[in-house]
Rosetta silent file (secondary structure, phi, psi, omega in degrees, C-alpha in Angstrom):
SEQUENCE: XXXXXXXXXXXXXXXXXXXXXXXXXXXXXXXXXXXXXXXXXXXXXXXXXXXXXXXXXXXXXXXXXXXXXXXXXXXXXXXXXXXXXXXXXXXXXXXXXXXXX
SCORE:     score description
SCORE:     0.000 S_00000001
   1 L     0.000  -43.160 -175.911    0.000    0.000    0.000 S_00000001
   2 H   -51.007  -59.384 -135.308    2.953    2.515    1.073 S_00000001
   3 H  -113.479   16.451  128.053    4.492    2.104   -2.283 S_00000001
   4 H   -75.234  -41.309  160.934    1.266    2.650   -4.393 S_00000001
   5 H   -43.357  -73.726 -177.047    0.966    5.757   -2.510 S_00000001
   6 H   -30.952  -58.149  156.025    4.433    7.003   -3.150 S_00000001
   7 H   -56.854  -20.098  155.201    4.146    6.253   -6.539 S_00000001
   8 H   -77.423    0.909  171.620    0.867    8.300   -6.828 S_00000001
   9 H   -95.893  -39.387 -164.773    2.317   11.516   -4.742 S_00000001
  10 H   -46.175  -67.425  171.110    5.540   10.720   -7.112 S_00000001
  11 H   -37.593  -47.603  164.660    3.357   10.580   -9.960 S_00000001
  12 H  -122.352   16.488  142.964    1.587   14.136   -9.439 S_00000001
  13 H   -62.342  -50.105 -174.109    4.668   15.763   -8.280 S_00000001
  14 H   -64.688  -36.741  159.756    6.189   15.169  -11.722 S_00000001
  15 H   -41.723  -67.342  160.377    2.351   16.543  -13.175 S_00000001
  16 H   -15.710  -61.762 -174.331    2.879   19.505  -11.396 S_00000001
  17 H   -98.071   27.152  144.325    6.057   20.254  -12.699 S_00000001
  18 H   -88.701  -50.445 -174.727    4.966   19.875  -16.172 S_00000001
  19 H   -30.753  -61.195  169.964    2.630   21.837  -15.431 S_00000001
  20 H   -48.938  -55.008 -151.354    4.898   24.789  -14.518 S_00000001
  21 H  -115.488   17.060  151.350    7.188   24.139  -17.140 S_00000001
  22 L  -155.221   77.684 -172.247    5.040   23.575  -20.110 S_00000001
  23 L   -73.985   -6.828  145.617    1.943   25.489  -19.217 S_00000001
  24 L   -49.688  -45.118 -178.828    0.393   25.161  -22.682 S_00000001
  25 L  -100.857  114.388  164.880    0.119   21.649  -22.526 S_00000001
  26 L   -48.254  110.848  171.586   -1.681   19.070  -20.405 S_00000001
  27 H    12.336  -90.625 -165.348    0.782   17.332  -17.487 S_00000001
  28 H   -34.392  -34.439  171.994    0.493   14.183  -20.128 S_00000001
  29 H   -76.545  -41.707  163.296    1.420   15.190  -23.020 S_00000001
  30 L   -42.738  -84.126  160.855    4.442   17.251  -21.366 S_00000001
  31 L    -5.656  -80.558 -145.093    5.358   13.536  -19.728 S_00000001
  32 L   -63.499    0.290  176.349    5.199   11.599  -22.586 S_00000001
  33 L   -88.129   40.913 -174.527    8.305   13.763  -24.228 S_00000001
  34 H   -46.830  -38.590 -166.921   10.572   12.712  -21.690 S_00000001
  35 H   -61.289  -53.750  175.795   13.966   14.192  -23.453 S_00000001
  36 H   -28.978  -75.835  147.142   11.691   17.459  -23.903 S_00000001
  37 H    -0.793  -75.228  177.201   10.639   17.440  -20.679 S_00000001
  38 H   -66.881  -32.736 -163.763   13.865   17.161  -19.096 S_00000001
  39 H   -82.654  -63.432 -149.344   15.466   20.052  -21.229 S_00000001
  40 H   -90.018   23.435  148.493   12.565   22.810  -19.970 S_00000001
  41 H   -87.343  -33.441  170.853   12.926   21.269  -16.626 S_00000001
  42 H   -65.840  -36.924  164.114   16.609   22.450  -17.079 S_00000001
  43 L   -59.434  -19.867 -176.318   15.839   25.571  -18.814 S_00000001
  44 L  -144.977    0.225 -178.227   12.743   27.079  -15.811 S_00000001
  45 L   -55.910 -170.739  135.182   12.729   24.645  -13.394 S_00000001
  46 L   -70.031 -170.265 -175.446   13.070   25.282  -10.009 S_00000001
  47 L   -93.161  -16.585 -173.484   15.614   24.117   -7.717 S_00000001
  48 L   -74.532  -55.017 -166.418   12.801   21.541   -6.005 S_00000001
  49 H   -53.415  -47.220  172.444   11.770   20.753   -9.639 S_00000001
  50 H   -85.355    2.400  171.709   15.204   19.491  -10.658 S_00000001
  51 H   -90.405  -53.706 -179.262   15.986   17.548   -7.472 S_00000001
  52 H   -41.960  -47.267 -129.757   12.105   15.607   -7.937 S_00000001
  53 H  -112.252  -55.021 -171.960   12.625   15.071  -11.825 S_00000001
  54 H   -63.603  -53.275  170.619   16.695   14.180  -11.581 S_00000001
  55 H   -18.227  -50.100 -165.525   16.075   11.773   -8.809 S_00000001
  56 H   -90.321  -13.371  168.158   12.887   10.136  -11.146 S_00000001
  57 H  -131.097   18.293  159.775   15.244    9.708  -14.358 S_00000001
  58 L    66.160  146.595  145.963   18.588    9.575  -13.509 S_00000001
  59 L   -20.142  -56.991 -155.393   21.716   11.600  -14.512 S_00000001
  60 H   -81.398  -43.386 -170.822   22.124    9.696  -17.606 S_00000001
  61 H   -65.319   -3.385 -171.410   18.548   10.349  -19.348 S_00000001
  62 H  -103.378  -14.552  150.677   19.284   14.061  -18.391 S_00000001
  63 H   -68.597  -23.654  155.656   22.576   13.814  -20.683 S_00000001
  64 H   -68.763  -30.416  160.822   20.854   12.492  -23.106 S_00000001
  65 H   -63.995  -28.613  167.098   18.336   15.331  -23.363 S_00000001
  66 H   -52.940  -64.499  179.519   21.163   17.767  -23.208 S_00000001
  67 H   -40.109  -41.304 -177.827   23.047   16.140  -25.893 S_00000001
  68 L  -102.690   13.205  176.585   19.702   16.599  -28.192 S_00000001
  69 L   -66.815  145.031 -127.679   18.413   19.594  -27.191 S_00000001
  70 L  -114.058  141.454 -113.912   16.626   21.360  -29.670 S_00000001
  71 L   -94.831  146.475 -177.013   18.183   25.147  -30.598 S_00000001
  72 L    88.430  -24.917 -154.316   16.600   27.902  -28.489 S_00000001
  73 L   -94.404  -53.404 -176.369   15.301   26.093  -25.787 S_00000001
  74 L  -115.425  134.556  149.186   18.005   26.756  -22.709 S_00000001
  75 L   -19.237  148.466  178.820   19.804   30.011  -22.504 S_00000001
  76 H   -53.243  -30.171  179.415   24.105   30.277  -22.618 S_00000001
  77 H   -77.927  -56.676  148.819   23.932   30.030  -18.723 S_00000001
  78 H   -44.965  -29.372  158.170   22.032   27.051  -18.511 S_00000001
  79 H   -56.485  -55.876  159.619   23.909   25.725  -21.285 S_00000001
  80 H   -38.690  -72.302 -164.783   27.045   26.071  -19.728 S_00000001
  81 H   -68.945   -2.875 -172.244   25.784   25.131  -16.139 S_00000001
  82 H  -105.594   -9.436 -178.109   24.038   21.780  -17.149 S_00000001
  83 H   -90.808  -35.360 -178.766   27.261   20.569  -19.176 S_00000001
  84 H   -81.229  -14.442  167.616   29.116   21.158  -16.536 S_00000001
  85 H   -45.563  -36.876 -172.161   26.768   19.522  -13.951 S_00000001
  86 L  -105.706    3.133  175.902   26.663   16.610  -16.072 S_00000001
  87 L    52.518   66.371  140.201   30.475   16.278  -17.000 S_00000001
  88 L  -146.515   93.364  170.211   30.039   16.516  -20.223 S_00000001
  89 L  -102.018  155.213    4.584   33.004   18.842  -21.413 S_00000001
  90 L   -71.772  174.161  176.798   34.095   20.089  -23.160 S_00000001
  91 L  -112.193  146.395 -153.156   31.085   22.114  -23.917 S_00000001
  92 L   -78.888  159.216 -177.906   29.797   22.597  -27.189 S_00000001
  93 L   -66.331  145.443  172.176   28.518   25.650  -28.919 S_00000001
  94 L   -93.559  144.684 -163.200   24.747   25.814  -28.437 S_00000001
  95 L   -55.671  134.825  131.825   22.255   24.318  -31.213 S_00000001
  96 L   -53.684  104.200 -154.866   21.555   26.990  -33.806 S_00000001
  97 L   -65.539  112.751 -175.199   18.262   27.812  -35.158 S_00000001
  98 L  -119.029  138.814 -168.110   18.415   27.745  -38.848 S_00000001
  99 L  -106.348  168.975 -162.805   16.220   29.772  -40.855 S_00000001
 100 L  -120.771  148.488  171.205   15.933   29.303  -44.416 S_00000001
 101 L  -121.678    0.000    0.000   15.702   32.312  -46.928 S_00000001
């Protein structure tokens, strides 16, 4: 019983903070995006948001969303502070948006 609860507080903690951090979109659909997810919990999260969310996916799923994150989405400072969080320097120029003419 404990550990259906847990997973059900667990479970609308992580709703929540899609909620916050893709407020356009219903909790599920924010979810089901995990790499997505993870990058605009690094780009607006809180500091509560990214302790809940790193905790529930691990380190490694949050380099993988780094590695693919899609151009525009986290700022030079968060770029910077999540490669180095995540050891994975050196750190790369941030994806470019490319517009077509």
């Amino acid at each position: 019983m404990s550990d259906t609860k847990n997973s059900k507080n667990e479970a609308e903690q992580l709703a929540s903070v899609a909620r916050r951090v893709c407020w356009w979109e219903p909790a599920e659909v924010t979810l089901s995006n995990t790499p997505m997810f993870l990058c605009r919990v690094m780009a607006v999260g809180t500091w509560d948001d990214v302790c809940l969310v790193l905790d529930r996916y691990g380190k490694e799923a949050f380099r993988e969303a780094l590695k693919n994150s899609p151009a525009g989405l986290l700022d030079p400072r968060s770029w910077h502070y999540w490669h180095h969080r995540l050891q994975l320097l050196p750190v790369p120029e941030l994806p470019q948006r490319i517009i077509a003419t």
